[in-house]
N, CA, C and O atoms as CSV, one atom per row, in Angstrom:
chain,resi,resn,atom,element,x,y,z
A,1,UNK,N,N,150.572,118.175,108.064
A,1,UNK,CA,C,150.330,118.717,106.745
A,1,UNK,C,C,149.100,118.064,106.102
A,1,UNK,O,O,148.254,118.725,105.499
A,2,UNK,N,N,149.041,116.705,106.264
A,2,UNK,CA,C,147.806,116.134,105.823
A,2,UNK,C,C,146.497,116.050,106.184
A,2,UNK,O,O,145.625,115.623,105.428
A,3,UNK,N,N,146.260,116.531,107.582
A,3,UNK,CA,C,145.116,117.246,108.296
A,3,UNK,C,C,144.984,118.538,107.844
A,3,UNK,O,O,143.876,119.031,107.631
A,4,UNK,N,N,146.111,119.186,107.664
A,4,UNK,CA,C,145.545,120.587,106.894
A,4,UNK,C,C,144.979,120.679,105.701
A,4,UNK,O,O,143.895,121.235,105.527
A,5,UNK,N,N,145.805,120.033,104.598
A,5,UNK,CA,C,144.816,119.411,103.845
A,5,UNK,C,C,143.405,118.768,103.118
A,5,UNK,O,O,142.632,118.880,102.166
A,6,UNK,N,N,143.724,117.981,104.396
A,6,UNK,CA,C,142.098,117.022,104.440
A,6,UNK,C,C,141.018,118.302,105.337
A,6,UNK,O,O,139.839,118.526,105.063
A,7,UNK,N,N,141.617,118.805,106.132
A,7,UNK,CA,C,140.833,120.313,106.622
A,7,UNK,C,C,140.140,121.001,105.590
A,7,UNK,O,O,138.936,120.909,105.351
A,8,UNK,N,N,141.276,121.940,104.786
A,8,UNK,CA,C,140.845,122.775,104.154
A,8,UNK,C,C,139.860,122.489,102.351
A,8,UNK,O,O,139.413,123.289,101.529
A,9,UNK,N,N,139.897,120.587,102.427
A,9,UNK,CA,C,139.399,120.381,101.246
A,9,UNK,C,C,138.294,120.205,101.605
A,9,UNK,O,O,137.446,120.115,100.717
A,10,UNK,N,N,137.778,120.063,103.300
A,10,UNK,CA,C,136.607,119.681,103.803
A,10,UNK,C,C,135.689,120.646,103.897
A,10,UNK,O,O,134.476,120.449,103.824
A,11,UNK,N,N,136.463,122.190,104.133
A,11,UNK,CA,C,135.566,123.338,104.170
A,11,UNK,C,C,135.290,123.875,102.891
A,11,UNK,O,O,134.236,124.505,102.809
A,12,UNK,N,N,135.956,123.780,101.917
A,12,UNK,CA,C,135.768,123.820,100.659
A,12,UNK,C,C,134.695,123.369,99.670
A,12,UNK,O,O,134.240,124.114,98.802
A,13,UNK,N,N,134.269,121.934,99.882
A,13,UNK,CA,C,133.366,121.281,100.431
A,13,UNK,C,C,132.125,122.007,100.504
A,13,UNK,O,O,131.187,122.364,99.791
A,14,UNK,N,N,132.547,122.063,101.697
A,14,UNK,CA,C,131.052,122.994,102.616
A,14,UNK,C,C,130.491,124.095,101.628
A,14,UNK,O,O,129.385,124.129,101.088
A,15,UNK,N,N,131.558,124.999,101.532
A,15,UNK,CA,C,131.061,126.107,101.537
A,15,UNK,C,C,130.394,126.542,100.033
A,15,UNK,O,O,129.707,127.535,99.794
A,16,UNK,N,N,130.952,125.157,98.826
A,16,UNK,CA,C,130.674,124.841,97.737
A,16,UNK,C,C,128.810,124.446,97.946
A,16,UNK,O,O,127.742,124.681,97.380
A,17,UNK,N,N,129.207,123.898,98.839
A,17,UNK,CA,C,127.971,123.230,99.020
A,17,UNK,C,C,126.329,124.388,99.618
A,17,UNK,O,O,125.126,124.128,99.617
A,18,UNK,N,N,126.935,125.351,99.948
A,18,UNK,CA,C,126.595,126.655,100.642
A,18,UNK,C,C,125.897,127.709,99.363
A,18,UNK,O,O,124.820,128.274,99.172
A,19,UNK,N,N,127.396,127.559,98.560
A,19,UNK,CA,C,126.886,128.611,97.684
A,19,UNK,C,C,125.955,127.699,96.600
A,19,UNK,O,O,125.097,128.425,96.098
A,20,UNK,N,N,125.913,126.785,96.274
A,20,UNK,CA,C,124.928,125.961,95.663
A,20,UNK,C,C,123.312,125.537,95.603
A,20,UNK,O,O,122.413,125.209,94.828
A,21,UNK,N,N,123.595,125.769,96.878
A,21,UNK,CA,C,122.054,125.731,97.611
A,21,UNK,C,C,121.439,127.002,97.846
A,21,UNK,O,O,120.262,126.853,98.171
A,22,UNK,N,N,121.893,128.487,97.788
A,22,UNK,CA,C,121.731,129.855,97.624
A,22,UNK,C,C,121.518,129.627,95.710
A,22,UNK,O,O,120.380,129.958,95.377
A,23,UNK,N,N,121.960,129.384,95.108
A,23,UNK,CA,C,122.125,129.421,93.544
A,23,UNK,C,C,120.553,129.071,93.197
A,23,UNK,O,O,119.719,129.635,92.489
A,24,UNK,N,N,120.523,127.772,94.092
A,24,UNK,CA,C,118.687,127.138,93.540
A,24,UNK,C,C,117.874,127.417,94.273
A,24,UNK,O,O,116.754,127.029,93.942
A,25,UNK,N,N,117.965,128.113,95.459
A,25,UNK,CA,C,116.818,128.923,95.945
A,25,UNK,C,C,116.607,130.112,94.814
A,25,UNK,O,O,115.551,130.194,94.187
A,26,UNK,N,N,117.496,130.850,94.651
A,26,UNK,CA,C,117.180,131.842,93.788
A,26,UNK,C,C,116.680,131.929,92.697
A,26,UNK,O,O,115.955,132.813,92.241
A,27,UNK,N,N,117.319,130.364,91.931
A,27,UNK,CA,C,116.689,130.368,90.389
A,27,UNK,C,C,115.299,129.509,90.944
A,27,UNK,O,O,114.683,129.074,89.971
A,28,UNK,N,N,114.882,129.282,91.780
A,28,UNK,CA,C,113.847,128.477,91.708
A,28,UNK,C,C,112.626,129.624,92.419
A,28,UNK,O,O,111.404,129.755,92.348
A,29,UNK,N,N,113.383,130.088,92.883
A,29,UNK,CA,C,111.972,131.716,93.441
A,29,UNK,C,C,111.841,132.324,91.821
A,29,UNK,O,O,110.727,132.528,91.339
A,30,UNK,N,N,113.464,132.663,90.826
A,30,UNK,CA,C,112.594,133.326,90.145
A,30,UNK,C,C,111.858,132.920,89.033
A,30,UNK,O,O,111.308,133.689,88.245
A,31,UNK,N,N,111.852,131.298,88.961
A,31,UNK,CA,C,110.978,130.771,87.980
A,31,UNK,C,C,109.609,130.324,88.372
A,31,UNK,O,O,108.822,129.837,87.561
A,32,UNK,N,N,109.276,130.547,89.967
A,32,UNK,CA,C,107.821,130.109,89.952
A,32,UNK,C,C,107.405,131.540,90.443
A,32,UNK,O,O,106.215,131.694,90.718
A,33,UNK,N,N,108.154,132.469,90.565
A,33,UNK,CA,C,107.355,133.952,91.043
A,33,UNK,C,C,107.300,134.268,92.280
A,33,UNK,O,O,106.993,135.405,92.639
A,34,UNK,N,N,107.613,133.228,93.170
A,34,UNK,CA,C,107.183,132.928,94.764
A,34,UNK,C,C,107.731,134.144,94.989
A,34,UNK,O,O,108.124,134.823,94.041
A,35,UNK,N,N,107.815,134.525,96.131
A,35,UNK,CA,C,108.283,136.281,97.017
A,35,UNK,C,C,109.004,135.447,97.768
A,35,UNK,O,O,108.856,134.369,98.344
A,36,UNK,N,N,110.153,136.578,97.529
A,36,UNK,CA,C,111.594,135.810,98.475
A,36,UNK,C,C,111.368,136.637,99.604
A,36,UNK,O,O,110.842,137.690,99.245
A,37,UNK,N,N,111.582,136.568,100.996
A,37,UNK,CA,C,111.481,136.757,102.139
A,37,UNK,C,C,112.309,138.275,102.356
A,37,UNK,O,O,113.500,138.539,102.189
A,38,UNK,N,N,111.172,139.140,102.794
A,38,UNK,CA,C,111.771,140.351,103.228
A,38,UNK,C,C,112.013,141.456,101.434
A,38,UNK,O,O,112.796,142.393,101.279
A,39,UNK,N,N,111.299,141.026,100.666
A,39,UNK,CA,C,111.060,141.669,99.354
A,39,UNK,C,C,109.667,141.695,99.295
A,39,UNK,O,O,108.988,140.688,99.498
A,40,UNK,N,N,109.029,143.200,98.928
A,40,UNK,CA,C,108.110,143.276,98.621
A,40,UNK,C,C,107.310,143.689,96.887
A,40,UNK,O,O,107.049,144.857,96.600
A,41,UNK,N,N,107.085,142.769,96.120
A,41,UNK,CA,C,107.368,143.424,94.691
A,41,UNK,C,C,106.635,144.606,94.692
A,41,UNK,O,O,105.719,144.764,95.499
A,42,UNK,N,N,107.000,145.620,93.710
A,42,UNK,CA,C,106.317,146.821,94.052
A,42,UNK,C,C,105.049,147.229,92.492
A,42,UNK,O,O,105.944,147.192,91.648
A,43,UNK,N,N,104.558,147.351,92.169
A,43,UNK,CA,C,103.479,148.046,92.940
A,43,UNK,C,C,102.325,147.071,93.518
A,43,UNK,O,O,101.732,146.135,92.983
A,44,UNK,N,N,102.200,147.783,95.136
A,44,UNK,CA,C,101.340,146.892,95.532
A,44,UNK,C,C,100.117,147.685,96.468
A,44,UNK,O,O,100.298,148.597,97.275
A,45,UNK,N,N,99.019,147.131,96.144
A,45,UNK,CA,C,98.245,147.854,97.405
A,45,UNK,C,C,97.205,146.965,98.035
A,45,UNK,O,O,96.868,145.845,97.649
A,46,UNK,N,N,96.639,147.808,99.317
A,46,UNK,CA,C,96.367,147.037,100.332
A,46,UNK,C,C,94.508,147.351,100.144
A,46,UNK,O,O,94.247,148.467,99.693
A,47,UNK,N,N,93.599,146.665,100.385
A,47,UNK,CA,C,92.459,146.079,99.600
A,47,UNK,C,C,91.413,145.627,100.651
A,47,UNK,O,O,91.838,144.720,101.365
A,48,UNK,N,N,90.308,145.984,100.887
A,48,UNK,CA,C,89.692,145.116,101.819
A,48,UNK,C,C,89.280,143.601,101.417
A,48,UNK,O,O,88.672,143.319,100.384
A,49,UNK,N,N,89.740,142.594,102.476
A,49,UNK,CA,C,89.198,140.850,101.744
A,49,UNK,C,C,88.333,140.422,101.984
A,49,UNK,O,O,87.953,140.604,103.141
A,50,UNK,N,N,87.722,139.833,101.335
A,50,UNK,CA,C,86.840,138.822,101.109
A,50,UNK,C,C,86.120,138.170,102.282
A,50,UNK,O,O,84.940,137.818,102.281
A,51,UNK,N,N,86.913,138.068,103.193
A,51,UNK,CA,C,86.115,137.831,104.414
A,51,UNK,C,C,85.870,138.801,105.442
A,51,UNK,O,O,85.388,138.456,106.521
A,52,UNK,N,N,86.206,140.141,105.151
A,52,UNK,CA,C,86.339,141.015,106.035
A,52,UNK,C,C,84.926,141.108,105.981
A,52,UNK,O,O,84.288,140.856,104.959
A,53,UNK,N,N,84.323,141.531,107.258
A,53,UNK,CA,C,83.020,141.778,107.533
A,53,UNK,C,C,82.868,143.327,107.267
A,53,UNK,O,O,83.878,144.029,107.316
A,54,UNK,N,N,81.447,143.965,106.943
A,54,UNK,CA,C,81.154,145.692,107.432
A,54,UNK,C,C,81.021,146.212,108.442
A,54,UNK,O,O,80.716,147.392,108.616
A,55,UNK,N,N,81.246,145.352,109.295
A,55,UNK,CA,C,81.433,146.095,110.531
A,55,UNK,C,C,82.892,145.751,110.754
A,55,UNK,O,O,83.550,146.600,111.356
A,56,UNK,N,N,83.307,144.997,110.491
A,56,UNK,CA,C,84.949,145.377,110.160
A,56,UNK,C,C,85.277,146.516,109.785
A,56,UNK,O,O,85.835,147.450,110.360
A,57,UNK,N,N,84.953,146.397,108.943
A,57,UNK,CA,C,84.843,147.588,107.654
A,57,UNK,C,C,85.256,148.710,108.247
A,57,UNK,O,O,86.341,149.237,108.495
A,58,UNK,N,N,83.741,149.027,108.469
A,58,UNK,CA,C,83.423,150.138,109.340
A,58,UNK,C,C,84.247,150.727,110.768
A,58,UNK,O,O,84.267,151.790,111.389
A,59,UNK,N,N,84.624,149.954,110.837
A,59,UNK,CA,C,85.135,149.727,112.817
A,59,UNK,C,C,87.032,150.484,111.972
A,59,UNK,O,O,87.780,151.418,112.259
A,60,UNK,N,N,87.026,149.674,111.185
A,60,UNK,CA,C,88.354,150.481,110.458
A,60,UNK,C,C,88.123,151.812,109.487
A,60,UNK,O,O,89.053,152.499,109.063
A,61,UNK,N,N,87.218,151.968,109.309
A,61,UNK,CA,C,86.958,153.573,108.483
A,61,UNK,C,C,87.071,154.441,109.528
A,61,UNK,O,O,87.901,155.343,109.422
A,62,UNK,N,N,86.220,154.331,110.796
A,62,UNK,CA,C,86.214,154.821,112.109
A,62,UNK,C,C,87.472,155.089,112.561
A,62,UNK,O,O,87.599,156.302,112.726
A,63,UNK,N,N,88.866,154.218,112.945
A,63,UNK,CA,C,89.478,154.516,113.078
A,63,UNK,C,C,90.563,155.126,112.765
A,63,UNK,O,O,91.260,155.877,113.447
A,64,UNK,N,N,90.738,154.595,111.164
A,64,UNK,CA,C,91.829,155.188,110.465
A,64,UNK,C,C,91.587,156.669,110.047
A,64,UNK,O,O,92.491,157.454,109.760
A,65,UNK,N,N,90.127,156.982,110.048
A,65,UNK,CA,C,89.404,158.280,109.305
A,65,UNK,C,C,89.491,159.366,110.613
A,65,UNK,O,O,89.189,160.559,110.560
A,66,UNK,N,N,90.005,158.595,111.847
A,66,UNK,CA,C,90.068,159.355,113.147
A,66,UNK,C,C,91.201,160.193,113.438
A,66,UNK,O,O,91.569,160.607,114.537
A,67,UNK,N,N,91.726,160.394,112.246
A,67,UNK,CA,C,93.475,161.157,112.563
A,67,UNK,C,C,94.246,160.769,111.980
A,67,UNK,O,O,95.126,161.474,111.485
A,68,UNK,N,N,94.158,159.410,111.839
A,68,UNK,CA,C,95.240,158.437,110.902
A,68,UNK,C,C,95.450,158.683,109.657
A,68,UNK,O,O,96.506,159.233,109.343
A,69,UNK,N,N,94.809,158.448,108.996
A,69,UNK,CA,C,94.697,159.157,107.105
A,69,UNK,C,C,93.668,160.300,106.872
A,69,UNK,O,O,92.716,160.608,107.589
A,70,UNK,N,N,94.066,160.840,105.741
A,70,UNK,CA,C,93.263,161.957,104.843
A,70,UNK,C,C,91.968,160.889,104.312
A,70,UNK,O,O,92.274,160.053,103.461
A,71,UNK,N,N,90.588,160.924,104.798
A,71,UNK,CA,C,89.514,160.592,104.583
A,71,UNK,C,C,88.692,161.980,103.599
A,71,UNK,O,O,87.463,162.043,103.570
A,72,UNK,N,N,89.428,162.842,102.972
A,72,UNK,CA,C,88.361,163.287,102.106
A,72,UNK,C,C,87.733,163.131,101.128
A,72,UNK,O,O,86.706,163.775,100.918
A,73,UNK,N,N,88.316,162.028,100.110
A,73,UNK,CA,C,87.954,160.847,98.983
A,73,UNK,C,C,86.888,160.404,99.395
A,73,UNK,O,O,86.011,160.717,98.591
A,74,UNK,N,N,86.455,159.785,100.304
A,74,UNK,CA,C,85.665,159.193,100.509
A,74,UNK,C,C,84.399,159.687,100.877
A,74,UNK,O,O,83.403,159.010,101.133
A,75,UNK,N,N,84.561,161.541,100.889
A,75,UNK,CA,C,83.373,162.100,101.229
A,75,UNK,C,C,82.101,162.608,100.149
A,75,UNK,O,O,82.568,163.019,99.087
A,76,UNK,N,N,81.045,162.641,100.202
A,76,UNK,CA,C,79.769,162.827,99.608
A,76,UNK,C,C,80.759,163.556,98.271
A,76,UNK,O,O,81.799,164.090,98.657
A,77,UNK,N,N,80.457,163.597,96.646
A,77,UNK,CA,C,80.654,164.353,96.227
A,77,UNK,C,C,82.166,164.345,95.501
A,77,UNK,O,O,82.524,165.018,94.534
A,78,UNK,N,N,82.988,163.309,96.323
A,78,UNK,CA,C,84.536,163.276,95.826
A,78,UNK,C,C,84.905,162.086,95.471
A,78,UNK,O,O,84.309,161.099,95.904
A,79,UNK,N,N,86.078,161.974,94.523
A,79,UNK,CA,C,86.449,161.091,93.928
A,79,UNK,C,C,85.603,159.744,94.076
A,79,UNK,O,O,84.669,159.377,93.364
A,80,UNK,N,N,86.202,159.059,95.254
A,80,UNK,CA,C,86.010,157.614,95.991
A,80,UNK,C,C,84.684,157.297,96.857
A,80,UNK,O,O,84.525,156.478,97.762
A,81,UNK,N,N,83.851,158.150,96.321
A,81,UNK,CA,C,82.494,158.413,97.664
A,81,UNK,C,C,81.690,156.911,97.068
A,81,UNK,O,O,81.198,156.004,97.740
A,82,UNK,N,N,81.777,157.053,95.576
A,82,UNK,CA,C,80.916,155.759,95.227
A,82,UNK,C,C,81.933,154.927,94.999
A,82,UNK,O,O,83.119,155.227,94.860
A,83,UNK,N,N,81.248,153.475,94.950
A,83,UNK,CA,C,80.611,153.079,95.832
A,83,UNK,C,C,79.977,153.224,97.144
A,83,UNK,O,O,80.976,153.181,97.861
A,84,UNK,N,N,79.077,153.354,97.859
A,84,UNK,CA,C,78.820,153.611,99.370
A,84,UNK,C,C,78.670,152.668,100.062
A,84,UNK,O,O,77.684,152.257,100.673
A,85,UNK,N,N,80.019,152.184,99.937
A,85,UNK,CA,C,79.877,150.825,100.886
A,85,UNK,C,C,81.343,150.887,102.046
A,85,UNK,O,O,82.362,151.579,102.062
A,86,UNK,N,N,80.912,150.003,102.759
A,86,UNK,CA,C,81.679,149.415,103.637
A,86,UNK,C,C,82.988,149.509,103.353
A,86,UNK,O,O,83.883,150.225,103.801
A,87,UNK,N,N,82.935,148.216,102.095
A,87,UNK,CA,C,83.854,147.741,101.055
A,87,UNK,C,C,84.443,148.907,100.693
A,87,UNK,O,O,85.343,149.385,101.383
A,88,UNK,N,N,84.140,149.314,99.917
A,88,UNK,CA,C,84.587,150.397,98.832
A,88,UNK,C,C,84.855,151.514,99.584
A,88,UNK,O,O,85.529,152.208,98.823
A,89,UNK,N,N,84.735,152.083,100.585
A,89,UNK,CA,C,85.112,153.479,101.848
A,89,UNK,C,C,86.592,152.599,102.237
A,89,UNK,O,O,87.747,152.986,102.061
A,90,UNK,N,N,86.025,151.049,102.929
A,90,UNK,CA,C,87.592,149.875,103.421
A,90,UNK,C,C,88.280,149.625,102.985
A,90,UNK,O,O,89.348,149.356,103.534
A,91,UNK,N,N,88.031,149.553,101.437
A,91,UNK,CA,C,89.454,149.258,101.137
A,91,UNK,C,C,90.228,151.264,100.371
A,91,UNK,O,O,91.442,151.447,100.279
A,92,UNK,N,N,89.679,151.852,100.160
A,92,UNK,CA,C,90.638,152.473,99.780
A,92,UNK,C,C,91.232,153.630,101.013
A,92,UNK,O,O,92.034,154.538,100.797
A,93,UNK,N,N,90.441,153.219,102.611
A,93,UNK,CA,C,91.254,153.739,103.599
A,93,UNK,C,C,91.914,152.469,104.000
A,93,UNK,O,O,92.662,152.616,104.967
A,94,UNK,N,N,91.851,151.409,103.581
A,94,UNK,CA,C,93.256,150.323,104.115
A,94,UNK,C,C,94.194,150.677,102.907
A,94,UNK,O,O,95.335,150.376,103.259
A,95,UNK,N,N,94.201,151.056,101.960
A,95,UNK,CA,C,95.341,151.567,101.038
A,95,UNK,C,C,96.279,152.424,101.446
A,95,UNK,O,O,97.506,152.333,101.469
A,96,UNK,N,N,95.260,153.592,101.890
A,96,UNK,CA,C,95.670,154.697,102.121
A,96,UNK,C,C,96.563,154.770,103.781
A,96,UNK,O,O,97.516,155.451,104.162
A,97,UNK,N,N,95.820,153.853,104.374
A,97,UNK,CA,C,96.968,153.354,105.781
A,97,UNK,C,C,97.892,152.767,105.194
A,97,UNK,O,O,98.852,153.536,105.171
A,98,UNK,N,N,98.129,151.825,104.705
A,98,UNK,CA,C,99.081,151.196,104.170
A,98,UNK,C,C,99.800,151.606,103.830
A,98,UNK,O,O,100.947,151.331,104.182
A,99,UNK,N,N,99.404,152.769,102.678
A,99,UNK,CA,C,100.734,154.015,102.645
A,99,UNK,C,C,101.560,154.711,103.269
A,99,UNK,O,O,102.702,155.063,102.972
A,100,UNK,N,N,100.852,154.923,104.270
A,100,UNK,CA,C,100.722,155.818,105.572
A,100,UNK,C,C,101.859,154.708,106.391
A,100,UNK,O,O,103.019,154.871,106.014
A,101,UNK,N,N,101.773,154.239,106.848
A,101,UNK,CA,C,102.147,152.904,108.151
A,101,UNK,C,C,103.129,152.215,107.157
A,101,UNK,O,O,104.330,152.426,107.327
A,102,UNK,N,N,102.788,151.534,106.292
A,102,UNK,CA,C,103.498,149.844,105.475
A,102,UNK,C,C,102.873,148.662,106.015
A,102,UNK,O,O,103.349,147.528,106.046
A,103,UNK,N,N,101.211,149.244,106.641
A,103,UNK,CA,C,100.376,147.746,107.058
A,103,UNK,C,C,99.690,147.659,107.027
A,103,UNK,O,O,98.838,148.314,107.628
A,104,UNK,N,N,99.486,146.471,106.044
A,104,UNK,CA,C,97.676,145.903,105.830
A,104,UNK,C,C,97.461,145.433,106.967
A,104,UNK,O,O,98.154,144.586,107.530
A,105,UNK,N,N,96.645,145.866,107.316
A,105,UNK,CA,C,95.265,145.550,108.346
A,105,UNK,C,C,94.834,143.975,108.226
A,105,UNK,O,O,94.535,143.418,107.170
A,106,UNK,N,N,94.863,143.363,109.540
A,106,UNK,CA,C,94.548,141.705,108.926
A,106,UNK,C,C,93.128,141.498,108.303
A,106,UNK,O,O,92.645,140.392,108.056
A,107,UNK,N,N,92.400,142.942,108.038
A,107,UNK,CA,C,91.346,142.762,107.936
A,107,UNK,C,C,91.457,142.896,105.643
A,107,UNK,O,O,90.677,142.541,104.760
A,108,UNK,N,N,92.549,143.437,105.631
A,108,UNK,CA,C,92.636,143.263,104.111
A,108,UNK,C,C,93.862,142.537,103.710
A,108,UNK,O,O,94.787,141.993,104.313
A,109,UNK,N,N,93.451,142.773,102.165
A,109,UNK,CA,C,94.925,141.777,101.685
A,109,UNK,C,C,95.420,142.234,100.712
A,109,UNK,O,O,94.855,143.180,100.164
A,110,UNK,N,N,96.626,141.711,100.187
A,110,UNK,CA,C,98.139,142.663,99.190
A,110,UNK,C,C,97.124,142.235,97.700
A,110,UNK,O,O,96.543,141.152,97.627
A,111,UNK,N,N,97.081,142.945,96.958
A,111,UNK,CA,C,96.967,143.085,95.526
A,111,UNK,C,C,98.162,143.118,94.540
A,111,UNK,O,O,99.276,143.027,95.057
A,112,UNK,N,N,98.101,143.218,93.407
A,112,UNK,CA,C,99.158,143.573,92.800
A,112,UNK,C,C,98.430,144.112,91.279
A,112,UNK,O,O,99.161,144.540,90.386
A,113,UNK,N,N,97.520,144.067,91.172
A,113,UNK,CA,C,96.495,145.110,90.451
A,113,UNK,C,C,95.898,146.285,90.865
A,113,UNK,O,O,95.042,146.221,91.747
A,114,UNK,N,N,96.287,147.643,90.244
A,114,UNK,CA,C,95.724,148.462,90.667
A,114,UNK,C,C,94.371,148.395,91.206
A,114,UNK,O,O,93.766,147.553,90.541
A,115,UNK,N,N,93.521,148.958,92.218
A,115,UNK,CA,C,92.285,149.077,92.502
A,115,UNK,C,C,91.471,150.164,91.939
A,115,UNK,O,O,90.254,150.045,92.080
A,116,UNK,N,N,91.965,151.316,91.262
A,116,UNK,CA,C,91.885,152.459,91.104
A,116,UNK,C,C,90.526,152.391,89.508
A,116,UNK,O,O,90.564,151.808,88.425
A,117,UNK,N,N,89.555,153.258,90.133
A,117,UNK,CA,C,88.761,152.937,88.808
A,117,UNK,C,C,88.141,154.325,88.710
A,117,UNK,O,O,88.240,155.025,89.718
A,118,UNK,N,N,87.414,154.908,87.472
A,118,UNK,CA,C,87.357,156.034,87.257
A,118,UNK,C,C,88.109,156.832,87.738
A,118,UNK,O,O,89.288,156.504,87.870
A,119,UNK,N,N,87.504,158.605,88.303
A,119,UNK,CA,C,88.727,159.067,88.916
A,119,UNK,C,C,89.352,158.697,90.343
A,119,UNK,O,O,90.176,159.493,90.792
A,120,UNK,N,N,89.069,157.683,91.015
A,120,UNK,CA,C,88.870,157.204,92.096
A,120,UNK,C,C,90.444,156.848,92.441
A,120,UNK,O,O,90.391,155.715,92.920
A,121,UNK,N,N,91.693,157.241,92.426
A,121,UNK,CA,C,92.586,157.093,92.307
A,121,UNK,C,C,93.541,156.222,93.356
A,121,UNK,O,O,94.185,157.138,93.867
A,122,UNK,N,N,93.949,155.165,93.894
A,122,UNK,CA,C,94.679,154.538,94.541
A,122,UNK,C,C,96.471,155.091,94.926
A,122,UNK,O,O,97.465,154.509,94.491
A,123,UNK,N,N,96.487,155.952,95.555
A,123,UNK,CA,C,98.001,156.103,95.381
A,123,UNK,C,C,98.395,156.464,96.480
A,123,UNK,O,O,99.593,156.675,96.668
């Protein structure tokens, strides 16, 4: 009887100890903002970075514009054409994959500010 006891006050214990340590992960993700694992806050979009090269760039306009996404934004004349860059064609077809798929390209990175400027629309 007293092993059952001393048993069941031991898992008790534990499992106190279990839900405690779940309690301050949680309040402690949601007081510094951190992203809890396998949550993505939403709205988010995908951006060409800072170190991505134009021929990166490019090498991904090429491909994604090859079947993969609707590239007509980006043509002479429409919405997203200006800028005429690398940049500015890269990141709003890594958005637009991103939508497409759910993957930034290691060649861009997650935002959490719209990118979207004049009628140039991000969505």
């Amino acid at each position: 009887m007293a092993k059952t006891i001393t048993h069941l006050f031991c898992v008790s214990i534990f499992l106190s100890l279990i839900a405690l340590s779940t309690c301050e992960h949680s309040t402690l993700a949601n007081e510094t903002n951190d992203v809890i694992p396998d949550q993505i806050p939403a709205p988010t979009w995908c951006v060409a970075s800072a170190a991505a090269t134009d021929a990166q760039l490019q090498g991904f306009i090429d491909f994604a514009c090859g079947g993969k996404i609707e590239c007509r934004e980006i043509q002479p004349g429409r919405s997203c054409y200006e800028p005429n860059t690398a940049r500015g064609h890269g990141s709003y077809c890594l958005d637009a994959y991103y939508r497409t798929y759910k993957d930034c390209n290691p060649i861009g990175t997650i935002v959490y500010k719209d990118p979207s400027y004049g009628d140039c629309l991000y969505i």
